[in-house]
Residue, then its C-alpha position, 0 to 999 in steps of 0.5 A: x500500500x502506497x503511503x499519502x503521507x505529506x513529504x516535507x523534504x520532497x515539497x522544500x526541494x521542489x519549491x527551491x527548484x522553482x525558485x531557482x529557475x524563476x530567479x534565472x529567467x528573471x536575471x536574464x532578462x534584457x533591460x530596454x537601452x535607455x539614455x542616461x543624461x547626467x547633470x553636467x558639471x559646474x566645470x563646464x561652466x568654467x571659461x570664456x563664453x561670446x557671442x556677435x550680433x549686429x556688430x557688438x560682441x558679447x563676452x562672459x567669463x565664468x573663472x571658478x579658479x577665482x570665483x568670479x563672473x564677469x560680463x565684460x569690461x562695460x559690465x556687471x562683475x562679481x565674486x563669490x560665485x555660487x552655482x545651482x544646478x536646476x537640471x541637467x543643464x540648466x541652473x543659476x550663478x549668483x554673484x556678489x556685485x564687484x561691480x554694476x551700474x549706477x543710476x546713470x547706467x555707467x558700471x562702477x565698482x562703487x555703485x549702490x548695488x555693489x556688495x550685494x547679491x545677483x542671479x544669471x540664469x543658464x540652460x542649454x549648456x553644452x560643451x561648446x554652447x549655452x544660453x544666458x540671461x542676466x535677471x532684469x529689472x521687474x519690480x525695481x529689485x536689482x540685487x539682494x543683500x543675501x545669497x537666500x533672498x536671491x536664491x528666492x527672488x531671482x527666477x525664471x518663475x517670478x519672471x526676471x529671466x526671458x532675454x537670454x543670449x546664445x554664446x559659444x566657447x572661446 
């Protein structure tokens, strides 16, 4: 006579059997090839960034050695450079004035706003291209006296950043 008894060993080793062949169909299953974008590296930013239109050139230089943005010798300055990443290639530099325009629009290193902090917005970046955008005047606000308030105040969704300039690397 055949014994039903219920076989314990037999019933751990046939279920250890299913879940070794379970385990190895599903690790030998084929991932779907995906891009994988990286958020750029804030030394991509680094360098001297130009661009011509209508005979006037443009030139930005962004020296992380130094820690200074300069948009050029009749322009905005500054140091203390703080870079924020938004995305991958996209963000923000904020900057302590060194110097900026006075009320005259003649830029000083003893203007109102120098001391004080700004934004420029940044996307696209590339290895040899990106787009940048100073923040504009909107409310009268032309800096900040903290890197907290410009972090809040200066952003694409308040509005100070619509005019941005298309530059590739020198």
């Amino acid at each position: 006579m055949k014994s039903t008894r219920f076989n314990f060993g037999r019933a751990l080793l046939t279920l250890c059997a299913i879940f070794f062949v379970s385990f190895s169909f599903i690790s030998c299953q084929q991932e779907e090839d995906t891009e994988v974008i990286y958020p750029r590296s804030v030394y991509d930013l680094q360098g001297t960034w130009s661009a011509t239109s209508n005979g006037y050139t443009e030139t930005y230089t962004i020296n992380l050695e130094t820690n200074t943005f300069d948009a050029g010798t009749y322009s905005y300055a500054g140091n203390n450079m703080v870079v924020r990443f938004i995305g991958t290639d996209f963000g923000y530099v904020y900057i302590k004035y060194t110097r900026s325009a006075d009320e005259n629009w003649n830029y000083t290193d003893s203007a109102p706003d120098v001391g004080k902090w700004y934004a420029i917005a940044f996307k696209n970046l590339k290895d040899t291209s990106i787009d940048l955008s100073g923040a504009y005047l909107k409310t009268g606000v032309t800096s900040t006296d903290t890197l907290e308030e410009a972090i809040s105040t200066f952003t694409i969704d308040n509005g100070y950043f619509a005019y941005y300039s298309s530059l590739t690397k020198e």
